[in-house]
N, C-alpha and C positions, 0 to 999 in steps of 0.2 A: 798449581804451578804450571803444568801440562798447559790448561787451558791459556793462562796469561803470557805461555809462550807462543802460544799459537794466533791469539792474538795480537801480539806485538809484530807476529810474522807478516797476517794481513793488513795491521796497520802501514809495516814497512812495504807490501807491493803496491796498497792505494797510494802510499806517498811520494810512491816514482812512479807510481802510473800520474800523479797530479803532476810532478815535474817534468813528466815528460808531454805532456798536455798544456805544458806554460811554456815549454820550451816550445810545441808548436807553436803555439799561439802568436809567441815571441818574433819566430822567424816569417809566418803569417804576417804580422804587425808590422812589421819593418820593412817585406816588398810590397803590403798597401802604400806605407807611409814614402817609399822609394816613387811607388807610381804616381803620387799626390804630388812630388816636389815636380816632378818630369812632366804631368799635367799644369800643373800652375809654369812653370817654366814656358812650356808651350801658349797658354793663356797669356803671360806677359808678353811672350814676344807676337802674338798673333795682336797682343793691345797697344804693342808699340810700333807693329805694321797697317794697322787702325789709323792712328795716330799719325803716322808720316803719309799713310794714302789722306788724309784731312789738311795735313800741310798743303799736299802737293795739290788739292783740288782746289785749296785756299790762294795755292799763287797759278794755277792758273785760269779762274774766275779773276785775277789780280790782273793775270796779263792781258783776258780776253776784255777787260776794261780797258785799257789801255789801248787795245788796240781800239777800240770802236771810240774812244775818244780820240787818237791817229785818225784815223777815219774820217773823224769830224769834223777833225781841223783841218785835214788836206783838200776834204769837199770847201770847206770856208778859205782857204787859202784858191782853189780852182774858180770858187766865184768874185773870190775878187782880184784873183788877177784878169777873166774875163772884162770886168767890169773897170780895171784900166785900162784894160785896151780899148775898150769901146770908148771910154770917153778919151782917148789919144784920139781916134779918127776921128771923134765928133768935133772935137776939138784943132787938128790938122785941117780939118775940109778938103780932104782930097776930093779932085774931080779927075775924073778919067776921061779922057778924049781919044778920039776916034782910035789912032793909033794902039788903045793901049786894051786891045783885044789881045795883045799877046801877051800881058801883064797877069798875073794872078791876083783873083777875086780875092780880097782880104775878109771880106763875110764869110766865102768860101774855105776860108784855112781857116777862121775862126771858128766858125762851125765845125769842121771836121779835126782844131784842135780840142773843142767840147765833145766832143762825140766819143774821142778815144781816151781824155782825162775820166770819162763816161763811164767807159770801156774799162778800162784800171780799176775804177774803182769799186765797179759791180763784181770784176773778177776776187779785185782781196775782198771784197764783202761774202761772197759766195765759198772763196778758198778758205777766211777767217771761220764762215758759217759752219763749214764742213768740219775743220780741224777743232772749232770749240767743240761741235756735237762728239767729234768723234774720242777727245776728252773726255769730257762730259759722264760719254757711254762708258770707256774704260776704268774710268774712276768708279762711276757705278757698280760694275763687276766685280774691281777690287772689295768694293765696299761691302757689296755681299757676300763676296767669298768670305771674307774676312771676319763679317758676320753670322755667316753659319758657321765655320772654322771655331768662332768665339761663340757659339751658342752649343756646339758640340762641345769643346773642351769645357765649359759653365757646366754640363750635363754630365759629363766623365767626372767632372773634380767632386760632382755635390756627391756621383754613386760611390766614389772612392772615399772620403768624408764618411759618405753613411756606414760602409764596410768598417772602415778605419772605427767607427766609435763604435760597431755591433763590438769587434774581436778587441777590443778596449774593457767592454763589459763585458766579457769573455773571459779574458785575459787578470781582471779583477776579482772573478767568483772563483777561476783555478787557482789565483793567491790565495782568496779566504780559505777555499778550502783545504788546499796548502798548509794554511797556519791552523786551522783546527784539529786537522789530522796530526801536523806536527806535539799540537799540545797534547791531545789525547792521548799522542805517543810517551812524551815526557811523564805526565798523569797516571797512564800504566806503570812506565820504568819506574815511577819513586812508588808507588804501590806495588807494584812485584820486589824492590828493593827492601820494603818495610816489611814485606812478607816474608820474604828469605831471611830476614834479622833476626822478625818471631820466630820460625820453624829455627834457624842454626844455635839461637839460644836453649830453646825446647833441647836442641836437642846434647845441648853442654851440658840444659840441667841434666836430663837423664842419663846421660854419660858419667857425673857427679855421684846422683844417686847409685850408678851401679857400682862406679865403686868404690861407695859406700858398703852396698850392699854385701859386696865381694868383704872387704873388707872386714866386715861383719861377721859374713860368716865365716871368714878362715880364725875370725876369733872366736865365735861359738865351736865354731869345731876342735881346736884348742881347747877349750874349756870343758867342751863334752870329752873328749879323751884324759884328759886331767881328772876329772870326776868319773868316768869309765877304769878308770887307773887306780885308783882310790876303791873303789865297789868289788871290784877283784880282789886287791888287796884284804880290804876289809872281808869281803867274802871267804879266800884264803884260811883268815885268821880266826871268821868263824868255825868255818870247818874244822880246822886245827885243835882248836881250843873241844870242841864236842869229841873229837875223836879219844883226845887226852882224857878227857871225862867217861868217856868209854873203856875206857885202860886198855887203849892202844899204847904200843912202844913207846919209848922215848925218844921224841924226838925234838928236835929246837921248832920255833917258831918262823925259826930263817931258813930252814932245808924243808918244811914246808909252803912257805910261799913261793921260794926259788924254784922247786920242782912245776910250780903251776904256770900254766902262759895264757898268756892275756893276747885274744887276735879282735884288734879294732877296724872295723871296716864304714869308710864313712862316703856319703854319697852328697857333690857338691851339684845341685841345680841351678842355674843359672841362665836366666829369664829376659826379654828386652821387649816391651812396650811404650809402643808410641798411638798416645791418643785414646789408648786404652784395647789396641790392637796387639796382639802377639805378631813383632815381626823376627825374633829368632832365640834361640834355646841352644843350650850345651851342659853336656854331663862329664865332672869329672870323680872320680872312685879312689878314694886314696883307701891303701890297706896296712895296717902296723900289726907287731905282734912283742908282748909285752912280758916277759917272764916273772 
């Protein structure tokens, strides 16, 4: 019994040492699982600044079309409105006469209106060039940052992932053994239960039998003073009767047995085994005396 208590005892610390090893695990398990939503959280929105720097480089690859199509038609609108002017003069036939030295060269403005429509439009060509590139570059940078940002947190989520399923399988060996220890515990309890049953019945019976025993002999003992009782008696009477034949006095057969006493002394032992051990004993001594 000793032993299946002490047993029971180490089964109950391994099984709070197991709960308290699931209980870490537990709280292990759920600030993986907190850093995993707070990573994927970050991932989504690093996918959804991905995504709008892709918009934004979509419109303005959209606008810098746009413009270089602007461009092409303002160059196409410059040549031809040159080319109505030219044929107005050709068609006017101006002639210029002496006088008209002090007149302005219409070749001369015309020229120098192409030179500066020229001018214009090397400028937005050159300003458009600059500002596309310098788009261009910035979207670029988004894009990378964006992209190591998204190859970092892809990196954080898979280690957190990997954690998250180690202390998973962690978390599932402290349950098994949890529940094995639990039953081995239960296993004990109704086996040390069935063992206390035998042993307290053991020990009804022998409780039974003592006193039986008891029993017993306060009846044997009864009976040997009954018969102790009797032998005096009869003894008395023999004596009695020899004396008379002797031709002693006269005397009755009742003033000899009354003068005689009778002292009974009786010794009760009383014994208890279990298993076939002696575990305790007592004596009691009763004494009569019997006239």
């Amino acid at each position: 019994i000793l032993d299946m208590i002490k047993g029971n005892a180490h089964l109950a610390i391994a099984l709070d040492n197991a709960q308290l090893a699931s209980e870490d695990f537990r709280v292990k398990m759920e600030y993986e699982m907190s850093m995993r939503l707070t990573v994927e959280a970050d991932v989504a929105r690093l996918r959804k600044l991905l995504d709008d720097t892709n918009v934004i480089r979509l419109h303005l690859e959209s606008d810098i079309e746009s413009l270089k199509e602007e461009l092409i038609t303002l160059k196409k609108n410059h040549e031809m409105d040159v080319a109505a002017l030219r044929d107005q003069i050709t068609q006017v036939g101006v002639h210029v006469d002496v006088d008209a030295a002090k007149g302005q060269d219409l070749a001369k403005i015309m020229e120098e209106m192409r030179a500066k429509y020229e001018r214009i439009a090397l400028k937005n060509q050159q300003e458009l060039k600059v500002w596309h590139e310098s788009q261009i570059t910035e979207v670029q940078v988004q894009v990378t940052e964006s992209s190591s940002a998204l190859k970092e947190a892809t990196t954080v989520m898979s280690e957190t992932r990997r954690k998250h399923q180690a202390l998973d399988i962690e978390l599932q060996s402290a349950l098994s053994l949890k529940a094995s220890l639990e039953a081995t515990l239960r296993d004990l309890e109704m086996r040390y239960n069935i063992e206390l049953e035998r042993y307290n019945a053991i020990i009804l019976r022998f409780q039974d039998e003592l006193t039986q025993i008891r029993a017993d002999i306060q009846q044997n003992t009864r009976e040997y003073e009954l018969l102790l009782n009797i032998k005096v008696k009869l003894e008395a009477e023999i004596a009695e009767y020899r004396r008379l034949l002797d031709g002693g006095a006269d005397l009755k057969l009742e003033d000899a047995v009354d003068k005689k006493t009778a002292q009974t002394k009786v010794e009760i032992v009383s014994q208890t085994f279990v298993d076939g051990k002696l575990v305790s004993e007592s004596k009691d001594i009763k004494t009569s005396e019997k006239k």
